[in-house]
C-alpha positions in Angstrom: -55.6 57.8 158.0 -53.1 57.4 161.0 -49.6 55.7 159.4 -48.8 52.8 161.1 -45.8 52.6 163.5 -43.4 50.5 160.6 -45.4 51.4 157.7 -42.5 51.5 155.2 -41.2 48.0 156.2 -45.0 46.6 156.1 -45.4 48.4 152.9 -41.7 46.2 151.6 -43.5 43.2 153.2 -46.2 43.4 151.2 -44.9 43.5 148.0 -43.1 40.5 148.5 -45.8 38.5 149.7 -48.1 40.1 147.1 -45.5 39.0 144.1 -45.7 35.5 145.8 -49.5 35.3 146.2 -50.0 36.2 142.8 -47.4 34.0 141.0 -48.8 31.1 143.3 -52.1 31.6 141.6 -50.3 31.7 138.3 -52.5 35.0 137.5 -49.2 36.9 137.1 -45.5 37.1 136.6 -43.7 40.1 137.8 -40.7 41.8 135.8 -37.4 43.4 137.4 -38.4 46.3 135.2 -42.2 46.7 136.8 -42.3 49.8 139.6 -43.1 49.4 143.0 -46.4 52.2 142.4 -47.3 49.2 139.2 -47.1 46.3 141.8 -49.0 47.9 144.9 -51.6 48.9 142.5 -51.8 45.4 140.7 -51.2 43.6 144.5 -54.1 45.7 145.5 -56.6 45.0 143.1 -56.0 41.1 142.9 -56.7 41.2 147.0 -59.5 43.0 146.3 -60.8 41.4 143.7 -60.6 37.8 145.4 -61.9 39.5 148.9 -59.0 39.3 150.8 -58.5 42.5 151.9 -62.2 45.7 151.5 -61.4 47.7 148.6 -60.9 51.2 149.7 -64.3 53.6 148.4 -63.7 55.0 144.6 -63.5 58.3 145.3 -61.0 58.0 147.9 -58.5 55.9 146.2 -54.6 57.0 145.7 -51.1 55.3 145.6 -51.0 55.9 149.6 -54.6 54.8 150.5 -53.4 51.6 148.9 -49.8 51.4 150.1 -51.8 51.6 153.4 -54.1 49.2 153.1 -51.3 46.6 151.8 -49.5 47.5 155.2 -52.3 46.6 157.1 -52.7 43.4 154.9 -49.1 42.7 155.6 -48.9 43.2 159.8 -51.9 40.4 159.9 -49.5 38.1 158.3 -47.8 36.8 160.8 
């Protein structure tokens, strides 16, 4: 898995637009107190789990497979 060139900031991007994405569909309502490692992994599995983004094979699955995958999400944003 090759890091991207801003991966950190994509990662930050991500989050944010994950929080808004899910509090649009009214599915869930972030705390101050909630972790960044509890929101990429709740941020991951709502994308995955209404096909916007391929879920990453079971085996292979960590806190940086999925920070990565949310970058990638987040550089196709626009």
């Amino acid at each position: 898995m090759k890091m991207l060139k801003n991966e950190k900031e994509m990662v930050k991007k991500a989050i944010a637009e994950g929080m808004k994405y899910g509090e649009q569909r009214g599915v869930v309502e972030f705390e101050p107190t909630d972790s960044a490692t509890e929101k990429i992994e709740y941020i991951y599995r709502l994308l995955v789990h209404d096909r916007v983004i391929q879920p990453i094979p079971q085996d292979q699955i960590s806190q940086k497979s999925m920070k990565h995958r949310l970058a990638i999400w987040a550089s196709k944003l626009g």
